[in-house]
C-alpha positions as CSV (number, residue, x, y, z in Angstrom):
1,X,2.1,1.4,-11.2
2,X,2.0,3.0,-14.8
3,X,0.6,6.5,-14.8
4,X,-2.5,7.1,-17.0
5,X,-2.3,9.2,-20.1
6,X,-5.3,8.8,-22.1
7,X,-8.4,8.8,-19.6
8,X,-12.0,8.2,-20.7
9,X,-15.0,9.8,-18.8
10,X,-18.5,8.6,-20.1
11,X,-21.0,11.3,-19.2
12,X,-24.7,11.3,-19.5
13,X,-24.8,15.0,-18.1
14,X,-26.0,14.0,-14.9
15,X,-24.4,15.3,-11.4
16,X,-23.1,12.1,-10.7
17,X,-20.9,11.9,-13.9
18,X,-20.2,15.9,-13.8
19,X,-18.4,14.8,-9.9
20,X,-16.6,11.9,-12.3
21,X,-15.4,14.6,-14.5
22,X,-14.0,16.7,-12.4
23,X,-12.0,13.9,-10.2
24,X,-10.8,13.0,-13.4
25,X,-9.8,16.3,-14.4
26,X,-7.2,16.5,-10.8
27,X,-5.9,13.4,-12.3
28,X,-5.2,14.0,-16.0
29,X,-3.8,17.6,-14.1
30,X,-1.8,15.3,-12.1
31,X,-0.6,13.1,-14.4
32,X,-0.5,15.1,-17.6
33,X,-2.9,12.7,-18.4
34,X,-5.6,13.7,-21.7
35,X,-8.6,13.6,-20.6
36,X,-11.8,12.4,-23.0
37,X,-15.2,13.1,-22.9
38,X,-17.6,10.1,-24.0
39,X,-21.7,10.2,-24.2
40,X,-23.7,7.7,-26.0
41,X,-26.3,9.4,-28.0
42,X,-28.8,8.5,-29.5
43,X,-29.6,10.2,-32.9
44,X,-33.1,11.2,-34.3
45,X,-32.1,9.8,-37.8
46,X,-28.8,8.3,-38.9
47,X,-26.7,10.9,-40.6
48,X,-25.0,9.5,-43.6
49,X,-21.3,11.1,-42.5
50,X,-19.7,11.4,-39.0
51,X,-20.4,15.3,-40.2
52,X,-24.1,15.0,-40.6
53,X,-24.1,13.1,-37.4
54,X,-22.2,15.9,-35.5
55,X,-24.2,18.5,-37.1
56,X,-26.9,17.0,-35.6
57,X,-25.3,16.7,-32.0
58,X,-24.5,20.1,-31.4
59,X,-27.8,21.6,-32.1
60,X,-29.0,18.6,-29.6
61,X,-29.6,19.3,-25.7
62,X,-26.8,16.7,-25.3
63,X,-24.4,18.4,-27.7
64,X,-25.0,22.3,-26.0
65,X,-24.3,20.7,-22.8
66,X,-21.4,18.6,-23.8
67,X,-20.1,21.7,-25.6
68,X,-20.2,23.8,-21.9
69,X,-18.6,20.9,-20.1
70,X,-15.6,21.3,-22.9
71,X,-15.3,24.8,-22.5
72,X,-15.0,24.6,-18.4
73,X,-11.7,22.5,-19.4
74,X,-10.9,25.4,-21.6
75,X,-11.0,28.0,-19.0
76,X,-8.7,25.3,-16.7
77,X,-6.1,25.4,-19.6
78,X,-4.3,22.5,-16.9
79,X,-5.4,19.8,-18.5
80,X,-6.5,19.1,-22.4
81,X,-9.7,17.3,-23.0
82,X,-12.0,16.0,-26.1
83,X,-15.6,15.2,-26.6
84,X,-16.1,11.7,-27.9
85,X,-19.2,11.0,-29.2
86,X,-21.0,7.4,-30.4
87,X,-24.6,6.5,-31.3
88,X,-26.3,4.2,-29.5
89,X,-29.1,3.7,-27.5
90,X,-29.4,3.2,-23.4
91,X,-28.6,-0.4,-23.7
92,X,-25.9,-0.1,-25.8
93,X,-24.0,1.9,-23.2
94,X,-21.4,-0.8,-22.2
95,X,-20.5,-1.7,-25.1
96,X,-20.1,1.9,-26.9
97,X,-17.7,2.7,-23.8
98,X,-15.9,-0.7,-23.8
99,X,-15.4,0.1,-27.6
100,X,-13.8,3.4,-27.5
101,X,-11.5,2.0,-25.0
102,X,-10.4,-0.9,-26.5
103,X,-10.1,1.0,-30.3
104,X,-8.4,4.5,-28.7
105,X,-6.4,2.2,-26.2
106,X,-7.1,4.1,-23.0
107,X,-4.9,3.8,-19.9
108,X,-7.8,4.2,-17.3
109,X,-11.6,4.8,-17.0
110,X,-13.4,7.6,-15.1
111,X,-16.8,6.9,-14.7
112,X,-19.8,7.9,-12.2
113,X,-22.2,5.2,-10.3
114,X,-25.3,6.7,-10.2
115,X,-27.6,5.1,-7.0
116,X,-30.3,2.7,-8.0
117,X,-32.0,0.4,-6.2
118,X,-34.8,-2.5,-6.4
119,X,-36.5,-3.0,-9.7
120,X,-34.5,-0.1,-11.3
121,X,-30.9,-1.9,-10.5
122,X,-32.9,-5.5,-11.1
123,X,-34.2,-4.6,-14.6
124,X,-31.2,-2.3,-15.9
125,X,-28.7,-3.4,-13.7
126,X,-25.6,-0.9,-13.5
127,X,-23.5,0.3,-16.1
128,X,-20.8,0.6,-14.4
129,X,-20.9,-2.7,-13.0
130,X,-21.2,-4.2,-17.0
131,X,-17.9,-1.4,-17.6
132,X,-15.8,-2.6,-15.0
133,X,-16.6,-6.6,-15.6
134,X,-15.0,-6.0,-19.5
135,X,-12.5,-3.3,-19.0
136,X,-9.1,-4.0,-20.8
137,X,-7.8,-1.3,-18.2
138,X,-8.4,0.3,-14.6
139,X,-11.9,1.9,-13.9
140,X,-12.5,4.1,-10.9
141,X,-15.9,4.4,-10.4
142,X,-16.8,7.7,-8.5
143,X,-19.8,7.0,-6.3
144,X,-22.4,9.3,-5.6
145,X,-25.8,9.2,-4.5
146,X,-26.9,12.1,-6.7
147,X,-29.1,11.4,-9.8
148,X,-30.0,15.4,-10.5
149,X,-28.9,16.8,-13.7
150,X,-26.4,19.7,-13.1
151,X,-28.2,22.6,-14.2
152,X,-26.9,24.5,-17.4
153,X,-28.1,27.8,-19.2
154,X,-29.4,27.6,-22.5
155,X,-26.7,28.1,-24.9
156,X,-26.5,28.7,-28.7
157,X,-25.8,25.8,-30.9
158,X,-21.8,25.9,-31.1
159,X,-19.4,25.2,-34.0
160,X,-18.0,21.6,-33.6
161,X,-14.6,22.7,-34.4
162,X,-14.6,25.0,-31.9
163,X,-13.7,22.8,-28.7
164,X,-10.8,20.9,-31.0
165,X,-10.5,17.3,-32.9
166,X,-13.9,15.3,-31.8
167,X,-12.4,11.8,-31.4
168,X,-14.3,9.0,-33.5
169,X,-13.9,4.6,-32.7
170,X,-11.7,3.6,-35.4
């Protein structure tokens, strides 16, 4: 079995994916694996550089939060990580994560189930079921019956440069 070296964890902030990022982080410690942080975002307005756009993200409730998830890896200093960032709306989900994998070539996905059942799972099915149908590459799928957000203090908007390179789809 080939070990992973580039892992991808899509997060949308929630418990569930926080318990993804954190199996993945024993692994890329593990492995010596780099460990990526993706969330689909949905922008108020279309920034006409990946600049504006990131601008834009960090002053966001997703970009303060994605910015303290970075930093816990920064305190860890045993594995390196990297917020990865692409617009899109709920449905475009799958895809945006199938994307980044296929243009950034990662070696395995780390991604959270969140529990949904009857007419939720009917009319927005799972996306981690639509992930691990089109993966080039291995997906674990953490499972967890949690859907709370983890809870975060309100932080200042932070300098995108400070957390290192922010990764971009080719």
């Amino acid at each position: 079995m080939l070990m992973p070296s580039k892992i991808l964890v899509p997060v949308d902030f929630s418990g569930s994916s926080h318990a993804a990022l954190e199996y993945a982080a024993v692994l890329g410690s593990r492995f010596g694996a780099d460990v990526d942080v993706l969330h689909v975002w949905h922008p108020s307005h279309r920034g006409e550089s990946k600049e504006e756009l990131l601008s834009e993200f960090t002053r966001s409730e997703a970009g303060k939060k994605m910015m303290e998830w970075l930093a816990t890896f920064e305190l860890r200093g045993d594995v390196a990580a990297h917020g990865c960032l692409m617009p899109g709306d709920r449905r475009d989900v799958p895809d945006a994560i199938i994307e980044v994998v296929k243009s950034r070539e990662y070696d395995l996905i780390v991604m959270a189930t969140h529990a949904r059942h009857g007419m939720s799972l009917f009319t927005r099915g799972s996306v981690a079921e639509k992930v691990v149908r089109r993966a080039p590459c291995p997906v674990v799928a953490i499972p967890t019956d949690e859907d709370e957000e983890t809870p975060h203090p309100e932080a200042e908007p932070l300098d995108p440069g400070v957390m290192g390179p922010w990764l971009w789809p080719s």
